[in-house]
N, C-alpha and C positions, 0 to 999 in steps of 0.2 A: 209650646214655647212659653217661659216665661215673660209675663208682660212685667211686673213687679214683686218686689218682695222686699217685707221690713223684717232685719233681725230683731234676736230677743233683744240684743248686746245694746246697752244706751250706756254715754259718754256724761260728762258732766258739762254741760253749757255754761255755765257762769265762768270758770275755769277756761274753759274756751276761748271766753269775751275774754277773758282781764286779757289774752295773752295776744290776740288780735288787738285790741285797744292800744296795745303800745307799740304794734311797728308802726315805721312812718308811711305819712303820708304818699311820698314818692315811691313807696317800695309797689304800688300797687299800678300795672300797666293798663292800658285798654286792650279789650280784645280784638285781636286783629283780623276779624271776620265782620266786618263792619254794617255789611249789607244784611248780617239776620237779626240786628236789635235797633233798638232804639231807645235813647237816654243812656244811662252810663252802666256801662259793664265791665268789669276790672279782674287782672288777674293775680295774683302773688305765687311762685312758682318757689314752693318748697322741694319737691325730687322734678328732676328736668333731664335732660339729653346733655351729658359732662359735666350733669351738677352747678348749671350756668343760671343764674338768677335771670338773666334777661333773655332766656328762650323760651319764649310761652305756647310756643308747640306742645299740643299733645297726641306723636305718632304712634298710631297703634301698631303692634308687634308685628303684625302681617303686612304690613306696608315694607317696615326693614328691620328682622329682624338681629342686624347688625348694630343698630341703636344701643348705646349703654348708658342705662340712669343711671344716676346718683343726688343724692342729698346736696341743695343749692344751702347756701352758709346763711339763708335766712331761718333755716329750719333749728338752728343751735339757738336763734332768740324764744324758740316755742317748746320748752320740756315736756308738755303733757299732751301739745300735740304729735311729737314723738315717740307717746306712751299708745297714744290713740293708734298710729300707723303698728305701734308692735303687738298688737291685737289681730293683726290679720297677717297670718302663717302663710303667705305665701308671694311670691317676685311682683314686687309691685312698681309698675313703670311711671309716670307720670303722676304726679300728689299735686294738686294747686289749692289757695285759698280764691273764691270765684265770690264777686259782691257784684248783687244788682241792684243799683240805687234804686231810692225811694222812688215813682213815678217811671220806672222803664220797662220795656217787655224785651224777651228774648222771641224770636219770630220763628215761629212752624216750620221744623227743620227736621231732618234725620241725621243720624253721624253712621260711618262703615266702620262694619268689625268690631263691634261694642257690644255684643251680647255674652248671656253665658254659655248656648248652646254654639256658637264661633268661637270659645276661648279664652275669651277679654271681659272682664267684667269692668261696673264704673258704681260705687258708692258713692252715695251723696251723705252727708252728715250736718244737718243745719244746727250753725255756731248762733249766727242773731235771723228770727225771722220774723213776721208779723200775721195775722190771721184774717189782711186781706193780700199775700201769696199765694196766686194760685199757679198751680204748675199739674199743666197735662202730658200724659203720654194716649196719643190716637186721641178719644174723648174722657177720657177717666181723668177724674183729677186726684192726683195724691196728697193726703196729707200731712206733710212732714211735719214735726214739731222740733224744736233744739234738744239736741243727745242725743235725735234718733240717727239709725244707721239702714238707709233702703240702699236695694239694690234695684236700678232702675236699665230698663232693656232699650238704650237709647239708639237701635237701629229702626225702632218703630219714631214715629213722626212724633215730636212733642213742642211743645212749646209754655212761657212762664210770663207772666203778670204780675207786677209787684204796685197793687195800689194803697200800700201803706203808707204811713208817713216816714218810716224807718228804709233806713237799708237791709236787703238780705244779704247773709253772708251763707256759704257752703263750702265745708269741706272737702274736697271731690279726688278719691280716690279710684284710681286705673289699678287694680289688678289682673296675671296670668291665671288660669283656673289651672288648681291641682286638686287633689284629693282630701285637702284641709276645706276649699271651698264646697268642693261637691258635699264633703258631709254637712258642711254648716249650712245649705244649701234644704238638704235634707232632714235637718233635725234641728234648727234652732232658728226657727222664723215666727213670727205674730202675725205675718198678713202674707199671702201669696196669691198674685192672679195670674193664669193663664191666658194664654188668647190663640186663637187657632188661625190656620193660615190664611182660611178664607176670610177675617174678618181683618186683614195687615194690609193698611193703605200702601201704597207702591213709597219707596223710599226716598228715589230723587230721580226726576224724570232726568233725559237728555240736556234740554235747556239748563238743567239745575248744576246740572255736575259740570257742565262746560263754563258755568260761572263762578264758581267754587274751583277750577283749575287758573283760569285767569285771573282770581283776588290771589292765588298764591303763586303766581308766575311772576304779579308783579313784586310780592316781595322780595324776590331774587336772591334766596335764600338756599345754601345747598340743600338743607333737609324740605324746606316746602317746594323744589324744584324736584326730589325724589319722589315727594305726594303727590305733585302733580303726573309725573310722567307714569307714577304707578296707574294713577285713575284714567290718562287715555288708554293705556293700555286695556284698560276694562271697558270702553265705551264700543 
């Protein structure tokens, strides 16, 4: 199982910034997972479920895969991040811009159905970051720089640290695996780690998932009321 892996492929960061730098302020939500961070974590939702700027769900395929993205009209403010999404050949469902303020952490979590050996992959692409981010998957810490592009295995347990004085920003792309990914997979990466099953901490106990259906039962949301009812169904 893949634990990590950074492509060749690097993006241009400054180009990045100028284009983040001028949407506004309010375009950016909090994340509505409240109970895995703390201090500010924001989302800007460039391709979404109907193309809806204020859906900051990100359902993966296997949950329903009757879900239809499309591009939300903030994505017409960003040309080159549009240049950046047309790099990757293949059905890509949920695109967000994701910012974790200066001084916050994202807390020791797993996510379902986020690998490459399940289907779903999830690139991270760092726009602004600083070089006290640190960000684990299990205990490894990756170190992303701006324009790089990882693929990270976030059904394994990770968690992120931002004791900069900046904000981090990331581009975070949800793609399907087809056969553009397998080869790029295959033949155009700079760092890949493996990890074997006996070394894969358990993903989300009982207590965990029963708490993670009640944060999204209380949104009362048709699609986070589908996530939920999907996850008791697995309990």
């Amino acid at each position: 199982m893949i634990q990590y892996l950074q492509l060749v492929k690097h993006f241009d960061g400054p180009t990045m910034q100028a284009e983040v730098n001028q949407l506004l302020d309010d375009w950016w939500k909090e994340h509505y997972n409240k109970k895995n961070y703390e201090g500010g974590w924001s989302i800007i939702p460039l391709r979404a479920v109907g193309g809806n700027q204020e859906n900051l769900f990100s359902i993966h395929s296997s949950a329903n895969e009757a879900l239809q993205y499309s591009d939300t009209p903030l994505l017409e403010q960003c040309p080159y991040l549009k240049k950046v999404l047309d790099f990757f050949e293949c059905e890509k469902t949920s695109v967000r811009l994701m910012k974790l303020n200066a001084g916050a952490i994202i807390k020791e979590h797993a996510d379902q159905d986020m690998s490459y050996e399940e289907g779903e992959v999830r690139f991270h692409i760092p726009i602004q970051t600083n070089d006290k981010v640190s960000f684990y998957i299990q205990d490894d810490k990756v170190p992303m720089k701006e324009g790089e592009c990882w693929y990270l295995n976030l059904t394994l347990k990770h968690r992120v640290c931002n004791e900069g004085a900046s904000d981090r920003i990331h581009l975070v792309v949800d793609c399907l695996v087809n056969d553009w990914v397998k080869k790029l997979f295959k033949e155009q990466y700079k760092v890949k780690k493996e990890i074997h099953e006996d070394e894969i901490v358990p993903r989300h106990t009982a207590e965990e998932k029963n708490r993670i259906i009640q944060q999204l039962r209380m949104m009362n949301t048709t699609i986070g009321n589908e996530l939920a009812d999907k996850m008791e169904a697995e309990l």
